[in-house]
Backbone bond lengths (Angstrom), bond angles and torsions (degrees), N, CA, C in turn:
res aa  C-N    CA-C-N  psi(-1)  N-CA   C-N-CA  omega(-1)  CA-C   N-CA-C  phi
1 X - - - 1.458 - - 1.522 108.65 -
2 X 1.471 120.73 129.30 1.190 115.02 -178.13 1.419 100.60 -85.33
3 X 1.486 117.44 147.37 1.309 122.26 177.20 1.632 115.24 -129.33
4 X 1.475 107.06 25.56 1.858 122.00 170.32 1.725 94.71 -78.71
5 X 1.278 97.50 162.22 1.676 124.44 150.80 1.401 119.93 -76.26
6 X 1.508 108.06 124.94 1.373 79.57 149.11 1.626 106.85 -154.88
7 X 1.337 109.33 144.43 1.300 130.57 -153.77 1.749 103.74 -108.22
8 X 1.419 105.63 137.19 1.423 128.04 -167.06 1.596 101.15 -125.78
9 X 1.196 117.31 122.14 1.682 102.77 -166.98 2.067 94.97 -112.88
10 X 1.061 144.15 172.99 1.017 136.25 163.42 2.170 101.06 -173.71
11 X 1.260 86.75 165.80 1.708 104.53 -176.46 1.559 79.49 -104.71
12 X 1.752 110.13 141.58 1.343 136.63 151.18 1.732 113.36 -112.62
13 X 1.279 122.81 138.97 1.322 93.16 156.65 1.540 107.14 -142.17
14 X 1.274 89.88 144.42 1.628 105.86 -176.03 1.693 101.10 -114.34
15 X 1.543 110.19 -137.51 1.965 117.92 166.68 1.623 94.35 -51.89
16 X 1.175 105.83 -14.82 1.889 80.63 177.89 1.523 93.81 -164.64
17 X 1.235 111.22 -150.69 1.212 99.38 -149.97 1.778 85.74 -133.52
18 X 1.714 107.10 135.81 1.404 106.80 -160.76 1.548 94.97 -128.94
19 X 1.328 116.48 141.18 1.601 130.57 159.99 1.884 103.73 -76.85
20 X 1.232 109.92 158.07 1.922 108.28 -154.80 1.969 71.65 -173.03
21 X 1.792 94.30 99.57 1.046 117.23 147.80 0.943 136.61 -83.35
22 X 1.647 149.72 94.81 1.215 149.47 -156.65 1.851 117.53 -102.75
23 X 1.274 115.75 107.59 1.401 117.27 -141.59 1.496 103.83 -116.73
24 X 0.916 119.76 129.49 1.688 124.84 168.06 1.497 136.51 -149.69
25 X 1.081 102.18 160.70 1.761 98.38 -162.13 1.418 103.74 95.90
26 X 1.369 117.94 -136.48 1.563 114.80 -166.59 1.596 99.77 -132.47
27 X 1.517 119.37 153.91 1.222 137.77 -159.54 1.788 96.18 -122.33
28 X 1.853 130.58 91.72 1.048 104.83 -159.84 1.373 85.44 -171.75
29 X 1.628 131.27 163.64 1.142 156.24 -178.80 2.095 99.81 -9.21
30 X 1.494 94.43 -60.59 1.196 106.34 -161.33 2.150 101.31 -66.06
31 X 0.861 105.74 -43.49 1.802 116.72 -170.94 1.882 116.91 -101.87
32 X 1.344 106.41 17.77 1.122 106.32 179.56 1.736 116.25 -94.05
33 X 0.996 106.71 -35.75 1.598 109.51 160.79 1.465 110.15 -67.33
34 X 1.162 136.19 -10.35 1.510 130.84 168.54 1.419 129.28 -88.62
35 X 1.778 89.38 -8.17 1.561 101.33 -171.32 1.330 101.92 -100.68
36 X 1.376 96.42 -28.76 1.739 119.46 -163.78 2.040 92.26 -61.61
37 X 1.248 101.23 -62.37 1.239 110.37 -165.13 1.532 122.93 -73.89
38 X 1.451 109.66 -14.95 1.658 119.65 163.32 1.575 96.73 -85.59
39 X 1.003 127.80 -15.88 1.603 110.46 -171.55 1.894 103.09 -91.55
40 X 1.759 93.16 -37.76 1.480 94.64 177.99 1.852 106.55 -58.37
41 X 1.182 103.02 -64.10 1.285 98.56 170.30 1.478 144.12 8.93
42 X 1.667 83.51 -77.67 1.632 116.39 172.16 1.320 102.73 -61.73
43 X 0.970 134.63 -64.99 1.454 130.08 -171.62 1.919 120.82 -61.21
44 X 1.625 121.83 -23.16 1.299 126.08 -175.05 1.712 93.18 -95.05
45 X 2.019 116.75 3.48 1.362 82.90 -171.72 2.363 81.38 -119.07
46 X 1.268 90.12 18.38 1.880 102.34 162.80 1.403 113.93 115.45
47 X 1.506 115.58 6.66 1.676 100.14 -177.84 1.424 100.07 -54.14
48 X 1.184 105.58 171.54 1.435 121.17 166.81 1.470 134.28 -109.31
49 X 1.704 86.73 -51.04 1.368 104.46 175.90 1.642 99.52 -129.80
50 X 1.091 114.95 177.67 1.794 131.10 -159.32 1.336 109.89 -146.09
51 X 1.046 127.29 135.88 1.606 140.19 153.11 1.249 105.45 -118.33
52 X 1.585 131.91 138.24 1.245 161.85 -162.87 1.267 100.43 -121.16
53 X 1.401 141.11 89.40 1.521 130.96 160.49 1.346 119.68 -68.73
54 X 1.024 124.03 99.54 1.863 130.62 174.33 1.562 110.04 -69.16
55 X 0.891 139.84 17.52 1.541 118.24 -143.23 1.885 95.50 -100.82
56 X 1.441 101.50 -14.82 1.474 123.33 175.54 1.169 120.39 -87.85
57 X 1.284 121.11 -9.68 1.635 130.00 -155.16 1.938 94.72 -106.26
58 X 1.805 78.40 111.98 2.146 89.45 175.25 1.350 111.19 -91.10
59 X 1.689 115.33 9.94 1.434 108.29 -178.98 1.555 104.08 165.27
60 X 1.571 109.18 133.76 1.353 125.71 -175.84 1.344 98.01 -142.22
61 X 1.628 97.16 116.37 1.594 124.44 171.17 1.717 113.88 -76.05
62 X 1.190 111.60 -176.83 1.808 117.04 162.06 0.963 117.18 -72.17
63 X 1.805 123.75 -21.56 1.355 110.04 -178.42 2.042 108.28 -93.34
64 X 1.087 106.00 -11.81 1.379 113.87 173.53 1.456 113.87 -85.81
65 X 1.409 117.59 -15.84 1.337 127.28 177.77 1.607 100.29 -89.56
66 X 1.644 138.37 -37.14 0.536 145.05 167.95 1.873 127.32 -65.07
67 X 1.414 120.14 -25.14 1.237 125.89 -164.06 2.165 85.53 -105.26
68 X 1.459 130.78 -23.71 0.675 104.10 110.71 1.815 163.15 93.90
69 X 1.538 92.44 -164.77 1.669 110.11 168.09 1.273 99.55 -84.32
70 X 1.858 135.38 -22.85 1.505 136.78 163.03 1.771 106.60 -22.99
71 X 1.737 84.09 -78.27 1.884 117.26 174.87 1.386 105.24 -33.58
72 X 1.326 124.86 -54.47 1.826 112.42 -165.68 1.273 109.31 -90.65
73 X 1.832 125.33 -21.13 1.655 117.11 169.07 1.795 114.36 -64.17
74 X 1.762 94.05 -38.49 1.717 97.69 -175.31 2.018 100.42 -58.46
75 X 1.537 112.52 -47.61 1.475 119.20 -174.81 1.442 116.50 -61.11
76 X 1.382 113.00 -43.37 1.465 104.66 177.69 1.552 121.78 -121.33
77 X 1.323 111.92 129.92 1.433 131.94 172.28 1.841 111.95 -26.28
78 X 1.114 123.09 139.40 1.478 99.67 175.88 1.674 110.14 -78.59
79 X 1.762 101.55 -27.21 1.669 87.34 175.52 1.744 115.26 -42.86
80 X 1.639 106.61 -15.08 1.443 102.83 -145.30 1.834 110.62 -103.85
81 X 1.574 91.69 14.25 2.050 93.17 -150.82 1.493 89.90 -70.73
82 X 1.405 121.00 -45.34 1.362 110.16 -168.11 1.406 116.57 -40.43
83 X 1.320 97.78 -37.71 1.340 109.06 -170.19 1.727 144.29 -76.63
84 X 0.753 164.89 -164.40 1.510 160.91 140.44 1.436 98.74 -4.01
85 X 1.219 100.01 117.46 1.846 95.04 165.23 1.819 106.54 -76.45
86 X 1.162 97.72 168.23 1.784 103.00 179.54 1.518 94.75 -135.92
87 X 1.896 115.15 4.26 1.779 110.07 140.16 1.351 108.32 -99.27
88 X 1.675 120.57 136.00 1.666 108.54 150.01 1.470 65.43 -144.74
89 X 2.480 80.75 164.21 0.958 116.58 179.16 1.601 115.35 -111.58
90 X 1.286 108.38 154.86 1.968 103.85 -179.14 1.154 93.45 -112.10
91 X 1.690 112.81 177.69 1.418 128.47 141.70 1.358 119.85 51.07
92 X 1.610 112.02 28.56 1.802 116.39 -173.81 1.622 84.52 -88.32
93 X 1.968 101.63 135.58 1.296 109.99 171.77 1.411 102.73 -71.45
94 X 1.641 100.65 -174.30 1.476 99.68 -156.98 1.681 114.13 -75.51
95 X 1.513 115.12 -5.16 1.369 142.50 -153.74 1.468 100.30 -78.30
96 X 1.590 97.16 -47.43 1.485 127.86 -142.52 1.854 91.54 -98.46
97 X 1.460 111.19 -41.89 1.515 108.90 178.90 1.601 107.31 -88.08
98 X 1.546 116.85 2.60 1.720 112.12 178.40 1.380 92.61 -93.27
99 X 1.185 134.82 -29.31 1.543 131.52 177.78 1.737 121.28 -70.29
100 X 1.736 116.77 -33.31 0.847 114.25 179.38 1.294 122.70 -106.29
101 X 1.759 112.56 8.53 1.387 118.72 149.80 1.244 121.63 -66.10
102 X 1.313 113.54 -50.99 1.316 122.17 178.80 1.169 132.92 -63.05
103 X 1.446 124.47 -14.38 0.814 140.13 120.45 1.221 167.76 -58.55
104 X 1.294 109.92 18.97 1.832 142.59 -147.49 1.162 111.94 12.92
105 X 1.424 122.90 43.81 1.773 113.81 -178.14 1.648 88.63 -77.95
106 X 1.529 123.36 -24.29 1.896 105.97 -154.04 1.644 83.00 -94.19
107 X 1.246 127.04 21.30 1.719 111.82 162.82 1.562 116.02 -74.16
108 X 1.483 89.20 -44.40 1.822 81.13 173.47 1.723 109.19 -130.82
109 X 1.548 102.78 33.37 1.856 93.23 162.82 1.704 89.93 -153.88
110 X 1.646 103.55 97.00 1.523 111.49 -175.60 1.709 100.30 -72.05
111 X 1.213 90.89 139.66 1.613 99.94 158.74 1.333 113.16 -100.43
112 X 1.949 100.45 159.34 1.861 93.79 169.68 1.267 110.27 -125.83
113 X 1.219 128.65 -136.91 1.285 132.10 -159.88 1.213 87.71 -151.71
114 X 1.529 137.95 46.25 1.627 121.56 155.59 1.282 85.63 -166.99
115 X 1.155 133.02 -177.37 1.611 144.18 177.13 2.096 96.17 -111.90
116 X 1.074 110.73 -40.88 1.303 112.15 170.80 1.374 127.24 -71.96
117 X 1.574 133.95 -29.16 1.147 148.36 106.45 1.808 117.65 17.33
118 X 1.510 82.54 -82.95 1.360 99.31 179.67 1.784 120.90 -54.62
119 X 1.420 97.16 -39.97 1.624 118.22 -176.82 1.176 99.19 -72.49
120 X 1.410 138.91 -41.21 1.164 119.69 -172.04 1.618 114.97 -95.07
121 X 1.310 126.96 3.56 1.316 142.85 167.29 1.692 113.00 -64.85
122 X 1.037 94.26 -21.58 1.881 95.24 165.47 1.208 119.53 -64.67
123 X 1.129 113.23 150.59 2.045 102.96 167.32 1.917 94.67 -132.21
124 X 1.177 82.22 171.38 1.416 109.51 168.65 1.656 114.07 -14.28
């Protein structure tokens, strides 16, 4: 079983224009500074908002759950938490969305059930 990351970066655009991280393998101690730093990336070179495709992901640890809530403090303003996240997640198998229920990450970073879904859940 391979247990690397590996990260697929792509432009979506919906009402605006979305970064759509496509993630596989495992999200965990070892690959969280790699995710951390392609996601920082994306954002110092102007994403705005982010989609995370899980639909690849065989396993998300605390430190991948943790690198993350990194991703949605750097993405959203705190004036702004109440508000619209500018992280959601798609396509987390059921493994991957029983871990991050239980964990209240989907209280304030909803996942959907399409990657296009997700893209068009942005507004203005």
């Amino acid at each position: 079983m391979d247990v690397s990351l590996k990260i697929k970066i792509e432009q979506a655009q919906g009402k605006v224009p979305v970064a759509v991280f496509r993630l596989s393998g495992w999200l965990d101690a070892q690959s969280e500074g790699e995710f951390g730093k392609a996601a920082s990336d994306a954002i110092q070179k102007g994403a705005r908002n982010m989609v995370l495709d899980l639909s690849e992901l065989d396993m998300i640890t605390s430190a991948g759950m943790r690198a993350i809530q990194k991703i949605y403090k750097q993405l959203t303003p705190e004036s702004e938490s109440y508000k619209t996240s500018r992280l959601k997640l798609c396509n987390a198998p059921p493994k991957i969305y029983n871990i991050l229920g239980t964990t209240g990450f989907l209280l304030n970073i909803p996942n959907y059930e399409s990657l296009q879904t997700a893209v068009d859940s942005f507004a203005d």
